[in-house]
Short mmCIF file of the C-alpha atoms (twelve columns), coordinates in Angstrom:
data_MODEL
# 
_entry.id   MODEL 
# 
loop_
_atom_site.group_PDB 
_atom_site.id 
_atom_site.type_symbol 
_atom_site.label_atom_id 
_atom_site.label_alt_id 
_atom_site.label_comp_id 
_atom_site.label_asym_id 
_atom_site.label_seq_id 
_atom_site.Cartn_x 
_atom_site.Cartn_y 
_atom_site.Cartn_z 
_atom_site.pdbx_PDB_model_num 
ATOM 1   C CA . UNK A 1   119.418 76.637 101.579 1 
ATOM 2   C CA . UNK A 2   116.462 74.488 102.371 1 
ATOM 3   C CA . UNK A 3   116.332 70.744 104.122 1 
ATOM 4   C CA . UNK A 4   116.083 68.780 101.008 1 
ATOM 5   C CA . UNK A 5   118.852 70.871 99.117  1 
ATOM 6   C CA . UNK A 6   121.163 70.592 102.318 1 
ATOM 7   C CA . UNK A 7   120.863 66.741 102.206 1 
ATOM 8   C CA . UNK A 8   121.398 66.733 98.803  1 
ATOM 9   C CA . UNK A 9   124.875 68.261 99.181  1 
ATOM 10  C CA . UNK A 10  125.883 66.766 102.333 1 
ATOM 11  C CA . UNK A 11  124.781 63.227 101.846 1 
ATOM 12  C CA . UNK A 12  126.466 61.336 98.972  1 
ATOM 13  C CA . UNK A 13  124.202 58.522 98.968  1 
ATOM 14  C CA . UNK A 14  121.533 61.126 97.541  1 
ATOM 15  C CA . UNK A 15  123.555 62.592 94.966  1 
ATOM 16  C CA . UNK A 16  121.749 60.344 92.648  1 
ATOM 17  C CA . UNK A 17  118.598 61.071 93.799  1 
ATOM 18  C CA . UNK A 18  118.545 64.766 93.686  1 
ATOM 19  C CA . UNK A 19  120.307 64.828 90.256  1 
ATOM 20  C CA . UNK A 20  118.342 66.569 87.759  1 
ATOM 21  C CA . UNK A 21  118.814 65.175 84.372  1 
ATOM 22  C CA . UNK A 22  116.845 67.785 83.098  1 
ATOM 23  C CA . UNK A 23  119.232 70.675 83.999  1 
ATOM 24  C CA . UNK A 24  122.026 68.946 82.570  1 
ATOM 25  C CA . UNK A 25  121.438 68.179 79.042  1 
ATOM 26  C CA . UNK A 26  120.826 70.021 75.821  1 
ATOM 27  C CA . UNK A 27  119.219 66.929 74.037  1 
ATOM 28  C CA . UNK A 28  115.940 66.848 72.990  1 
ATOM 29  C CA . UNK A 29  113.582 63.569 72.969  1 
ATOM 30  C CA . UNK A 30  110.759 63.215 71.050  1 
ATOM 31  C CA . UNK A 31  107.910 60.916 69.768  1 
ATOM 32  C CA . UNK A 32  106.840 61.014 66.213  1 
ATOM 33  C CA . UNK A 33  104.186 59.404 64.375  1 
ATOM 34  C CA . UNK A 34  104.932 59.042 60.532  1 
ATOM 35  C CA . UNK A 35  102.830 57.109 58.641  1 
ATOM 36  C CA . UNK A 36  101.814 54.241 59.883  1 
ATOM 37  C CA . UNK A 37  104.367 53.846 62.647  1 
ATOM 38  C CA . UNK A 38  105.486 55.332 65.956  1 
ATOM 39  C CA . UNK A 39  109.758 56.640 66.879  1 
ATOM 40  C CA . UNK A 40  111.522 57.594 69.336  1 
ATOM 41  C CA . UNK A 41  114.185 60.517 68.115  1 
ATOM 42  C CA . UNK A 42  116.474 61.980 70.199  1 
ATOM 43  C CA . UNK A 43  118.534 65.478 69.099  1 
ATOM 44  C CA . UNK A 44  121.826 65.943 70.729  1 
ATOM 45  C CA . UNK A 45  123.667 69.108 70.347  1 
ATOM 46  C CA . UNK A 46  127.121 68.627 70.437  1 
ATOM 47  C CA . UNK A 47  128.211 72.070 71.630  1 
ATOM 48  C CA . UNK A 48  126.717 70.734 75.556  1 
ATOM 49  C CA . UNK A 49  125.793 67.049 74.874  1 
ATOM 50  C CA . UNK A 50  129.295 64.967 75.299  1 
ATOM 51  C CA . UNK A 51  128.973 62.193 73.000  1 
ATOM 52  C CA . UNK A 52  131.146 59.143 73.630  1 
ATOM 53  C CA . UNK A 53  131.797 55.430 72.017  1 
ATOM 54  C CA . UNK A 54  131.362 52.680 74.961  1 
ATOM 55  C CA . UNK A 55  132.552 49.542 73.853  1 
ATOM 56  C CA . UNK A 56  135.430 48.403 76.507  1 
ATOM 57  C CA . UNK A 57  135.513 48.903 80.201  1 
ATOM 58  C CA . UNK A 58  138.950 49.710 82.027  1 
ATOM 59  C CA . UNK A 59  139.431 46.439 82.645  1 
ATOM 60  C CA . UNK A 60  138.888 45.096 78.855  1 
ATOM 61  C CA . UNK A 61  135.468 44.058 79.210  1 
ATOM 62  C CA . UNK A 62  132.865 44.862 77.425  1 
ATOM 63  C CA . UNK A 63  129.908 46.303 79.362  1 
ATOM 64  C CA . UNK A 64  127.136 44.479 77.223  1 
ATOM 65  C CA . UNK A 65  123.779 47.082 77.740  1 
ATOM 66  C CA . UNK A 66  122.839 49.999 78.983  1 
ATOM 67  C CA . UNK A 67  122.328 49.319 82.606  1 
ATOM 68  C CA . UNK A 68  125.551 47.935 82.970  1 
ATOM 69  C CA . UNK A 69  126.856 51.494 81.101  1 
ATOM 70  C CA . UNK A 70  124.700 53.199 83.563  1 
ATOM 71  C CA . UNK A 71  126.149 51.515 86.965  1 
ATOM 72  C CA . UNK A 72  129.619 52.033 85.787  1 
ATOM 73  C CA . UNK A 73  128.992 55.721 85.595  1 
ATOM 74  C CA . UNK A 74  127.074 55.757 88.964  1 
ATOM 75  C CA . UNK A 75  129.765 54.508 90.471  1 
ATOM 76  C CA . UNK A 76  132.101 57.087 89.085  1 
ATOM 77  C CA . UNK A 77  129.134 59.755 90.078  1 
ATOM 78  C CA . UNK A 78  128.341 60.074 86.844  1 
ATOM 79  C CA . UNK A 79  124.506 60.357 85.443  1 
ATOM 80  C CA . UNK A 80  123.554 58.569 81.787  1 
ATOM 81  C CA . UNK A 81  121.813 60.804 80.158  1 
ATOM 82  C CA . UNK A 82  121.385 59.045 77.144  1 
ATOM 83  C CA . UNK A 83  122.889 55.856 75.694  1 
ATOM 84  C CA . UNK A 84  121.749 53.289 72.374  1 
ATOM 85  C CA . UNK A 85  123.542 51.015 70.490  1 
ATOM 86  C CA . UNK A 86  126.496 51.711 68.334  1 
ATOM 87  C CA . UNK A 87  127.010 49.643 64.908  1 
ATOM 88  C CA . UNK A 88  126.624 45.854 63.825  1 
ATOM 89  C CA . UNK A 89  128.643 43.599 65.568  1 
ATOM 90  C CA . UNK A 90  129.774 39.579 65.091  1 
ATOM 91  C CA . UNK A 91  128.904 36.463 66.475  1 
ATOM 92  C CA . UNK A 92  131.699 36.760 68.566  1 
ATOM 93  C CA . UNK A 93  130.028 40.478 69.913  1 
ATOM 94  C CA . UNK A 94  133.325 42.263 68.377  1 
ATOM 95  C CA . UNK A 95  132.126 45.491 66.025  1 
ATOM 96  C CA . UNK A 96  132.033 44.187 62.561  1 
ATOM 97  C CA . UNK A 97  133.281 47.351 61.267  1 
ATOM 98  C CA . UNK A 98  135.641 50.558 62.234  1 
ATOM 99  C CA . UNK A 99  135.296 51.181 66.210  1 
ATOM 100 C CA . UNK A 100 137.097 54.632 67.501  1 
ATOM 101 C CA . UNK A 101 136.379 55.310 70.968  1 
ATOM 102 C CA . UNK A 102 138.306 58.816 72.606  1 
ATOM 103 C CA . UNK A 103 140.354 58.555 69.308  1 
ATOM 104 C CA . UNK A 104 141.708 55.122 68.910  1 
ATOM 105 C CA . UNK A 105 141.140 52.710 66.799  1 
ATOM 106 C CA . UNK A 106 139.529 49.487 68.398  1 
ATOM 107 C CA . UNK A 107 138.380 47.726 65.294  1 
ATOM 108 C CA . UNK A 108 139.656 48.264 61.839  1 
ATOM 109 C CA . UNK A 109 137.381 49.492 58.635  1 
ATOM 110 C CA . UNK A 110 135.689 46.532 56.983  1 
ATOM 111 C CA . UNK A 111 135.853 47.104 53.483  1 
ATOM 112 C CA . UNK A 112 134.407 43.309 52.704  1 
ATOM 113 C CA . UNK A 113 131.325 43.228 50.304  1 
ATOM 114 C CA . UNK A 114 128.401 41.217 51.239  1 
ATOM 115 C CA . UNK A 115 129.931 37.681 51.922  1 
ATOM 116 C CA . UNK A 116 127.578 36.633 54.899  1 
ATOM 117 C CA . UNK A 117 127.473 39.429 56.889  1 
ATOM 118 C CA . UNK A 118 123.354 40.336 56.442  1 
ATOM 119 C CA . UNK A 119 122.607 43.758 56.946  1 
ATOM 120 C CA . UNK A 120 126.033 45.156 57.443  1 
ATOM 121 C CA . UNK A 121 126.760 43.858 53.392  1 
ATOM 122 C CA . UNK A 122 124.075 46.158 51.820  1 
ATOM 123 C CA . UNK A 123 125.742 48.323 50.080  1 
ATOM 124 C CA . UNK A 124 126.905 51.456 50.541  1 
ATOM 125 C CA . UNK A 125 127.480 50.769 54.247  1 
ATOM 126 C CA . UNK A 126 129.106 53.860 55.979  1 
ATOM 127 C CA . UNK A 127 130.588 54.955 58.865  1 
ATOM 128 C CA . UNK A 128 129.084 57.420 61.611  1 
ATOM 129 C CA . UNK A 129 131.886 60.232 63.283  1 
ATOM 130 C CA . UNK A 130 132.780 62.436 65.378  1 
ATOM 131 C CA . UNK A 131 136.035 64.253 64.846  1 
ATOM 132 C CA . UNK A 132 138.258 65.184 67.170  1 
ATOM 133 C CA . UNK A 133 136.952 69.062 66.364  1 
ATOM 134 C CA . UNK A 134 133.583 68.407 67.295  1 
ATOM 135 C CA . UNK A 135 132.121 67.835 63.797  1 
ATOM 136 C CA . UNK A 136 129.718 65.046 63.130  1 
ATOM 137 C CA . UNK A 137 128.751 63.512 59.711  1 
ATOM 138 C CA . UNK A 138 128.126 60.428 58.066  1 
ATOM 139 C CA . UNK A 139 130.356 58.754 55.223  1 
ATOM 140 C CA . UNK A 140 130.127 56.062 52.672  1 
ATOM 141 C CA . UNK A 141 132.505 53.544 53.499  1 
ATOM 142 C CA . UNK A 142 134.143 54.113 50.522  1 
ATOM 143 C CA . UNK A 143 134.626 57.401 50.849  1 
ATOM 144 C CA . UNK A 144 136.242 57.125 54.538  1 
ATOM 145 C CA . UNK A 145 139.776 57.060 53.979  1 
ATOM 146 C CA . UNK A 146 139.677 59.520 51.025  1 
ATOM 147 C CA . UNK A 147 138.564 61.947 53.814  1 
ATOM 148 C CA . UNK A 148 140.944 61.897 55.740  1 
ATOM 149 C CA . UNK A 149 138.550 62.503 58.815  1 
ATOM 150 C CA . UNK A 150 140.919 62.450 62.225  1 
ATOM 151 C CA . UNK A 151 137.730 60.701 64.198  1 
ATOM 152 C CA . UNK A 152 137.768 60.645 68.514  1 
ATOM 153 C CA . UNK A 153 134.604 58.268 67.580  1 
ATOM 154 C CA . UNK A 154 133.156 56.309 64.635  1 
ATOM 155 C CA . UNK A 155 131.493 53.056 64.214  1 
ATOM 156 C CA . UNK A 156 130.622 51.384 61.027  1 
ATOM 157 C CA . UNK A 157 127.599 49.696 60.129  1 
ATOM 158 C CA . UNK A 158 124.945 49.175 57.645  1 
ATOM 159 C CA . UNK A 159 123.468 50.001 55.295  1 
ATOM 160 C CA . UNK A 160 123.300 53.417 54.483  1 
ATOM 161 C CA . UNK A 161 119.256 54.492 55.112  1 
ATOM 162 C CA . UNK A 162 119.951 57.371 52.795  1 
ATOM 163 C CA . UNK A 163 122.677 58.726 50.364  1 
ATOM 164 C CA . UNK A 164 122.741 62.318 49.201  1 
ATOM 165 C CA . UNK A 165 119.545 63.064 49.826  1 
ATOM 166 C CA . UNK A 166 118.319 59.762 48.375  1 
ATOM 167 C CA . UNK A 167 117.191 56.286 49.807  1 
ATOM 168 C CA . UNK A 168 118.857 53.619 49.449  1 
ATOM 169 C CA . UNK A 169 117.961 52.497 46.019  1 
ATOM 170 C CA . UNK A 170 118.030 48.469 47.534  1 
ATOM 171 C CA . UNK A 171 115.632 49.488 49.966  1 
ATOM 172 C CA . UNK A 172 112.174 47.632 48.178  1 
ATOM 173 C CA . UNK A 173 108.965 50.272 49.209  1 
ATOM 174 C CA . UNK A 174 106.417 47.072 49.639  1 
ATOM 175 C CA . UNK A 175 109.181 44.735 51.390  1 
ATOM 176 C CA . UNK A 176 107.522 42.559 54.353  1 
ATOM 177 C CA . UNK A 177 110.843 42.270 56.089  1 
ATOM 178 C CA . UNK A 178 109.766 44.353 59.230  1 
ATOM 179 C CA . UNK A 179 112.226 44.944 62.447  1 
ATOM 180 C CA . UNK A 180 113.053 47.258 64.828  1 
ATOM 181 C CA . UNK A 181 115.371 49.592 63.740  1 
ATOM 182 C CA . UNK A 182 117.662 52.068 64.879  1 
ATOM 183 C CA . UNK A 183 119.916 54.963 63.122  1 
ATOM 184 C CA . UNK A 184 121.888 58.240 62.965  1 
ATOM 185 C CA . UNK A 185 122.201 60.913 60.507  1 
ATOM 186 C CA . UNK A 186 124.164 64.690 61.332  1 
ATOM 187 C CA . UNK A 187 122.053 67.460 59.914  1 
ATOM 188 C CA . UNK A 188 124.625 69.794 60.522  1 
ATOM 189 C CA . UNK A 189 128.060 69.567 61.765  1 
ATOM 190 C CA . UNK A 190 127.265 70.195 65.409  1 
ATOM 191 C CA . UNK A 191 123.818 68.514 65.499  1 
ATOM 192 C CA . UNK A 192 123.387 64.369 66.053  1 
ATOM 193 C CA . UNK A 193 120.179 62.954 65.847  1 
ATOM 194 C CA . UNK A 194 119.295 59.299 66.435  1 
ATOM 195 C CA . UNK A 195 116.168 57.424 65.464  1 
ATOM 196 C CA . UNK A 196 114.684 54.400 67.110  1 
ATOM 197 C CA . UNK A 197 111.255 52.487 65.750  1 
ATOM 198 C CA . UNK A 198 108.344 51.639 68.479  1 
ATOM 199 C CA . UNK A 199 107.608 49.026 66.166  1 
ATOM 200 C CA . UNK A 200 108.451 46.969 63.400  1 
ATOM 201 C CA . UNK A 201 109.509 48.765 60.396  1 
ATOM 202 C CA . UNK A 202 110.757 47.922 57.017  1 
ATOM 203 C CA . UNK A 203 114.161 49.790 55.416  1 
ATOM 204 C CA . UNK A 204 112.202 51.856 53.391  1 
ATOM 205 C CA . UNK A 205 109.954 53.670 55.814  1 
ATOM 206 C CA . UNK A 206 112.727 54.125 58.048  1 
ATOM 207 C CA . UNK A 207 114.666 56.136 55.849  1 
ATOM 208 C CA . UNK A 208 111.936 58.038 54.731  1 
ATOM 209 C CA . UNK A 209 112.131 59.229 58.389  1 
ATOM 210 C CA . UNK A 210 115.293 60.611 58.094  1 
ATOM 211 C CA . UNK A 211 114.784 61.979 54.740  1 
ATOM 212 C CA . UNK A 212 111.891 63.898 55.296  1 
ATOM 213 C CA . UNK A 213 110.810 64.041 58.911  1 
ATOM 214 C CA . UNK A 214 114.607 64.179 60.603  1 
ATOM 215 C CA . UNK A 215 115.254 66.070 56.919  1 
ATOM 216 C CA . UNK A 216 119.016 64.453 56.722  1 
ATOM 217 C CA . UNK A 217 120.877 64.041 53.535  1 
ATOM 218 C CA . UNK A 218 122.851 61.155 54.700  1 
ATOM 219 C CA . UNK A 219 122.284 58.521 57.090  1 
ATOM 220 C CA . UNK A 220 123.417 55.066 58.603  1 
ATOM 221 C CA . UNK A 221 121.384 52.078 59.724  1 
ATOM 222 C CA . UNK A 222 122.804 51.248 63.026  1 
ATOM 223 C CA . UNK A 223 121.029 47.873 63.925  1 
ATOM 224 C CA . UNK A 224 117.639 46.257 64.435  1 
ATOM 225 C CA . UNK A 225 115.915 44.049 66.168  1 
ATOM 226 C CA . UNK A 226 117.729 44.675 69.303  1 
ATOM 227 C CA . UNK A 227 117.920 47.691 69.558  1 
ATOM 228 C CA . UNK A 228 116.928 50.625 72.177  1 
ATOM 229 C CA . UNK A 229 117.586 54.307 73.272  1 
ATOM 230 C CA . UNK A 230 117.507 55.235 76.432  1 
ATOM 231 C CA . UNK A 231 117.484 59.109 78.058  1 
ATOM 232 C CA . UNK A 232 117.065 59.973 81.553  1 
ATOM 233 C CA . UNK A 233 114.248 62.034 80.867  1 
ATOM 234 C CA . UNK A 234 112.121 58.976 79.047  1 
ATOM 235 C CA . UNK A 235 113.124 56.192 80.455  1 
ATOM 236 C CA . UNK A 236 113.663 53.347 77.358  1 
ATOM 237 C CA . UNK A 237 112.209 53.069 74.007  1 
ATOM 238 C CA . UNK A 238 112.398 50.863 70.710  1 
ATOM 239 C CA . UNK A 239 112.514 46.903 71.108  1 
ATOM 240 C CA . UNK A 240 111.051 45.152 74.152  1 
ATOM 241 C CA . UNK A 241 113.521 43.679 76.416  1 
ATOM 242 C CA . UNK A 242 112.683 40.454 75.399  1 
ATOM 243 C CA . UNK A 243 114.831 40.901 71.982  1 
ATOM 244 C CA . UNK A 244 117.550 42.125 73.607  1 
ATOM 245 C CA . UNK A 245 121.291 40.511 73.058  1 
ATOM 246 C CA . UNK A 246 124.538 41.977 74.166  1 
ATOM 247 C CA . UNK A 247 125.714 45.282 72.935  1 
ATOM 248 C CA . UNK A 248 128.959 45.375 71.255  1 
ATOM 249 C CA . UNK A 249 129.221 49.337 71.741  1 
ATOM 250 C CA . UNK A 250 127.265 51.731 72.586  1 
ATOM 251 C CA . UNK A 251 126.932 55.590 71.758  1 
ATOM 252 C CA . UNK A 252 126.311 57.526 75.219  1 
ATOM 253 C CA . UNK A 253 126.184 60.569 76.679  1 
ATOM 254 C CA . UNK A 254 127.000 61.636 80.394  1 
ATOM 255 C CA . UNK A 255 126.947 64.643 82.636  1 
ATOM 256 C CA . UNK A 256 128.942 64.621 85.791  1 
ATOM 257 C CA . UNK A 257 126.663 64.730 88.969  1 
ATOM 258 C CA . UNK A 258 127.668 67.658 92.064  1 
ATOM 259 C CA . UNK A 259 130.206 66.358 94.525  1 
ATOM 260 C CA . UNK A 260 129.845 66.411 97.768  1 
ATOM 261 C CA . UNK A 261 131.919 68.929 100.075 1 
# 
């Protein structure tokens, strides 16, 4: 055993430090350039990546972003591997839409139709799972309860980006409404892949990236502007911290660093 791997184990104050991030995830991170614009998308496989819903601490409180995820699982001598934000949330930072986190139900599905709330009232909106198997996917809200789908995690938001293989037909090709954007889709049952823009985008070309560079038949918007994805590997990505706001929940996904003797 040499010096550096002997302090490692018998110092807890370096635990952090000599944690490899790189030796404990599956996921893959990658930049893409498609068209005219630059992502971030990150594959998780769900088979070694453990993905989780973050939206309430222990103590009731929400943790709000990504560093304060991060510390939280420090403490607990856990590393973030990855982390970005879950669905659209309210003025009062509460999801707008069905919440599961480790299989109960925080916030209830939002069936309401347009009716103020912007993005989230595009229809179809949908839901993004994972069920208590291990299977991922992504549903038309609509369709959720006609599934029956016995989630550990969901969140709701929207609008769809693409449905069955098709873009959302209100998605307008020429549109000059141009955000940062972020989304999921599940090519397969045990494959999750999220998506976050480098730079303003509109609707359309950001489905088009999950149709036919991510190659997804379904997928959910998950929010813009504000958003970001974060791996250990990478560092951030998506919007500048300047357009940041509260999270309301957050998809993350942690691996448990050595203990010491």
């Amino acid at each position: 055993m040499g010096y550096l791997e002997k302090l490692c184990r018998f110092v807890p104050l370096l635990a952090l430090a000599c944690f490899d991030p790189r030796e404990a995830a599956a996921l893959e991170s990658r930049a893409a350039h498609v068209g005219e614009n630059d992502y971030r998308i990150v594959t998780l496989d769900l088979g070694h990546d453990a993905l989780d819903l973050y939206w309430l601490d222990a103590d009731g409180l929400p943790y709000g972003g990504i560093d304060a995820l991060k510390r939280k699982g420090e403490a607990a001598h856990r590393a973030l591997l990855f982390a970005t934000n879950a669905g659209i949330y309210d003025r009062e930072y509460k999801p707008l839409g069905l919440t599961i986190a480790d299989g109960r139900t925080l916030r209830p599905l939002n069936t309401a139709r347009g009716g103020g709330s912007g993005n989230f009232g595009i229809q179809p909106n949908g839901v993004f799972y994972v069920d208590r198997q291990g299977h991922a996917g992504v549903v038309a809200t609509g369709a959720w309860r006609d599934r029956g789908i016995d989630a550990r995690l969901a969140t709701q938001s929207g609008p769809m980006l693409v449905v069955d293989g098709a873009i959302n037909p209100n998605f307008v090709e020429d549109s000059d409404s141009r955000k940062w954007r972020s989304g999921v889709c599940a090519p397969t049952e045990g494959e999750v892949v999220f998506a976050v823009s480098e730079v303003p985008v509109t609707f359309h070309a950001f489905a088009r990236l999950f149709r036919d560079e991510i190659g997804c038949k379904d997928a959910l918007y998950l929010d813009g502007t504000l958003s970001q994805i974060y791996t250990a590997t990478g560092g951030y990505a998506g919007a500048p911290d300047v357009a940041l706001k509260p999270y309301a929940g957050m998809l993350a996904v942690f691996a448990n660093m050595p203990a010491s003797p």
